[in-house]
N, C-alpha and C positions, 0 to 999 in steps of 0.2 A: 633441459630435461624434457622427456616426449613422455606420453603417455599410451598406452592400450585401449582404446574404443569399442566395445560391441554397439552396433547398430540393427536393430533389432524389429521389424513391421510387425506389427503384429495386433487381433483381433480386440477389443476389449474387454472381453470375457477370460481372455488369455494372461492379462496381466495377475491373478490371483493365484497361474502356477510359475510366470516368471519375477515376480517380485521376493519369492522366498529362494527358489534358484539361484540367480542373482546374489543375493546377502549372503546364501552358503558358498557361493564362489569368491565373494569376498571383493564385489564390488564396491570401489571408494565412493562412488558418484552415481546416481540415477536421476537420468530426468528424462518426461514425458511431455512428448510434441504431440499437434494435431498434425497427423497423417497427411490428412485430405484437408477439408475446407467446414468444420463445424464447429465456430465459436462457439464459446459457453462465457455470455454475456453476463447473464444474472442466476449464479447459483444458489438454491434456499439456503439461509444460517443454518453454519453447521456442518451444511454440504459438499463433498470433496468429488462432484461427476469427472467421468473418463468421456473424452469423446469416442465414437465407433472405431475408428483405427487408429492407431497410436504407434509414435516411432521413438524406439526406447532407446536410449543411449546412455551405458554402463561404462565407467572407467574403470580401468586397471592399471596398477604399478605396471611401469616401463621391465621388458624383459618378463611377462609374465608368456610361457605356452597359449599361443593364438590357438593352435589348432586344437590340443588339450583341453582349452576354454570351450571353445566350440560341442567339442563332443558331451563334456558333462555337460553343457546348459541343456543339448539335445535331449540325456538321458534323464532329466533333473526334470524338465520341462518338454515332454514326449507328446508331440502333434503340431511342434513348431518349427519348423521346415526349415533346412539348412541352408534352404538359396535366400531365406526372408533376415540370414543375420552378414551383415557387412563387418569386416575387420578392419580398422581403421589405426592409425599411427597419428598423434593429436600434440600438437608445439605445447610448450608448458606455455603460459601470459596471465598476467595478472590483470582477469579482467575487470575487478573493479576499478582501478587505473586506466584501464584504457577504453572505458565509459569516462571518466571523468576527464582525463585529455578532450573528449569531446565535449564536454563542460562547458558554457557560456554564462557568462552573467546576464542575469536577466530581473525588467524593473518590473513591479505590479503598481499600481498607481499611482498617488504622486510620490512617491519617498521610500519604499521598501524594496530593497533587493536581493538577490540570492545570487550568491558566490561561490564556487567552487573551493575548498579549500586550495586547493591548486594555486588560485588566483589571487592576487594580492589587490585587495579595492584602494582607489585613491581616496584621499582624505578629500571630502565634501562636506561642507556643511549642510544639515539638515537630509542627509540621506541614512536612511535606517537599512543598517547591512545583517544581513543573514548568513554565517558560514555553515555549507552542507557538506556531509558525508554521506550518503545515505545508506553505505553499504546494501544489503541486501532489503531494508525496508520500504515500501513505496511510502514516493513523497518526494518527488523534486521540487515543482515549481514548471514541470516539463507541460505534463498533463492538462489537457484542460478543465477537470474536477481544480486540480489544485493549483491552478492558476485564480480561477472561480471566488476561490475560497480568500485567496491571498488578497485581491484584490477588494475584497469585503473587508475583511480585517483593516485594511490599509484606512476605509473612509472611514472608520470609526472611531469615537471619541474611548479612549480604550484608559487613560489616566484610572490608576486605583480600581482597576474591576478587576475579578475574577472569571479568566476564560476556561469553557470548558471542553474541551478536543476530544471530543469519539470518534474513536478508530485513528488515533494518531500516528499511524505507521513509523515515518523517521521524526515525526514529533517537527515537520517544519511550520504549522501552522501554531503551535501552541509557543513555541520559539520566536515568530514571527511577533504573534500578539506582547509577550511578553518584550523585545524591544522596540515595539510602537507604543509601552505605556503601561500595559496591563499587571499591577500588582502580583498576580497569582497563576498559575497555570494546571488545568488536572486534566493529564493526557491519560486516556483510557485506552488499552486494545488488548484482546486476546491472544494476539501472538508475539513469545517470549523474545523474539528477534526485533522486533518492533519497539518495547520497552528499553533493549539494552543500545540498540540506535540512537533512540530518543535522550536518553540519560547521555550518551558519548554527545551528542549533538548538542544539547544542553549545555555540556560541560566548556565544551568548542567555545561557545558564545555568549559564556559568563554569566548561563541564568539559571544553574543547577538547581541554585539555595531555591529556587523560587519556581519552579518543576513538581510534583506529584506524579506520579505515576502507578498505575492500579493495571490490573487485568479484566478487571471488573468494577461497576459502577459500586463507589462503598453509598454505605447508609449515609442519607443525608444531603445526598451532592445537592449543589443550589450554585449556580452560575450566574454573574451578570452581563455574560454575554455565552451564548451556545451555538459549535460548529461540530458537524459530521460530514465527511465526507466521507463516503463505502458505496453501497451499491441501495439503489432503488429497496429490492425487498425486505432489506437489512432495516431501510431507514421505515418500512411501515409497518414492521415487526416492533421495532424499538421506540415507536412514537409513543408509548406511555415512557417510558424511560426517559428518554431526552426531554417531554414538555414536563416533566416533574423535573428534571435536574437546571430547568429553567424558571430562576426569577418571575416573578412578575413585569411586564414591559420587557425583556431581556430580548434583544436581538438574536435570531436565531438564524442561521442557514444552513440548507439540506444540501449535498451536492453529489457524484459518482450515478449523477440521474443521467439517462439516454430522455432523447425529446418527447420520447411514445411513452416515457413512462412518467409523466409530469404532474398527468391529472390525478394516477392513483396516490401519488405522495402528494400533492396541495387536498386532495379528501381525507386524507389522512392526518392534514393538521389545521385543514381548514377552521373546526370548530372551537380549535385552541389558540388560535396564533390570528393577529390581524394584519390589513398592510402585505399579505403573502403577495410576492411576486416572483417572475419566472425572468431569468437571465440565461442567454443562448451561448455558447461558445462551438464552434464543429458543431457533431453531433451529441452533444452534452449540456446540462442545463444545470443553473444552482437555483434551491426554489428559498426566497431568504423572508422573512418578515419580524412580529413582535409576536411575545408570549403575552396572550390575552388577560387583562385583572380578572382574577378569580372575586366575582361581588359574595 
């Protein structure tokens, strides 16, 4: 089966008459590219920026009027130029499948690995296996945030603690901690696709019973051991939040940091946390220490 494509250039100010357009045309799919060349590294919590130009790409049911298509978007959405929308003919693929055919196993330090479901791990003694799905929630093991992270986890004496996972995307760190030891797991994130990842992923890897999952930090949280990885201004937004839902002593690592932005998050927890240090990967950094006795 093939599908119908509008592709679509167009200004940023423009997306506010082609996004209602669009859903009245009865587009199945939309998604937004950058255009040209302007990352958007660290957006405020909260924040959903456009960059300047933007290339829109609407599906439609196979056999749907291209040129029909075209004319309403034009009248629907009147100052966006008929040469800026491309019609395109798109193969049906199942691309989470074919992300994950490119799947590798991959180890984080001494004992922890991540597995494609796809992939079938041989029997090793003393290897701690991770099976992923990630579907649409970030969290492979790919990344170097959550490489970062995994690798922390891994040297830790994790026996009977309570880890606490903010912004657990597909929940592979809180999954990870949980078969290297760790009694309990409270994966937190705001986004509902992330939680039902997490719970499938969980389930996958036999550690459901012993999972939590919230959207929001509940009353109380207290962790004995504390990981986020998200982005820089998230994590110096959320630094009351995470150094209260951390133990005393409780090992803690920040990650989703770029190198330039290391110093604002090690100030940010500097006065709470001792033992802060900064670990490089690329251009990415985890900044990991202890939550300091409150005397």
């Amino acid at each position: 089966m093939s599908w119908l494509q509008l592709v679509i250039q167009a200004h940023r100010h423009e997306w506010k008459k082609l996004e209602p357009a669009l859903e009245e045309l009865g587009a199945l799919s939309v998604t937004l590219l950058d255009a040209e060349d302007h990352p958007i590294l660290e957006p405020g919590v909260g924040e959903t920026p456009l960059w300047p130009e933007l290339s829109i790409e609407a599906l439609f049911e196979h056999g749907t009027d291209a040129r029909g298509l075209v004319a309403a978007l034009a009248e629907l959405a009147p100052g966006v130029a008929r040469e800026r929308i491309e019609v395109r003919e798109v193969a049906d693929a199942d691309w989470t499948r074919a992300w994950m055919d490119r799947y590798e196993p991959m180890r984080f330090g001494r004992r922890l690995w991540i597995y494609p479901t796809t992939i079938e791990p041989p029997a090793s003694e003393g290897d701690v296996v991770v099976r992923l799905d990630p579907g649409l929630a970030f969290g492979t093991g790919t990344h170097p945030t959550t490489a970062l992270c995994l690798e922390w986890l891994d040297a830790l004496a994790l026996e009977g603690a309570t880890v606490v996972d903010y912004g657990c995307g597909s929940g592979v760190l809180a999954i990870a901690a949980l078969k290297l030891g760790a009694a309990r797991a409270i994966g937190i994130d705001n986004d509902p696709q992330a939680l039902v990842a997490s719970r499938d992923n969980a389930e996958r890897n036999g550690v459901s019973d012993r999972l939590e999952l919230f959207a929001a930090a509940p009353a109380g949280l207290a962790g004995d051991v504390v990981v986020a990885n998200i982005l820089a201004g998230a994590l110096v937004t959320l630094a009351p939040t995470l150094l209260a839902a951390a133990r005393p002593t409780a090992p803690i690592a920040l990650s989703g940091i770029l190198r330039e932005q290391a110093d604002e998050v090690l100030a940010a927890y500097d006065g709470e946390c001792d033992d802060l240090v900064v670990t490089a990967r690329e251009d990415w950094v985890r900044v990991d220490g202890r939550r300091r006795v409150i005397d």
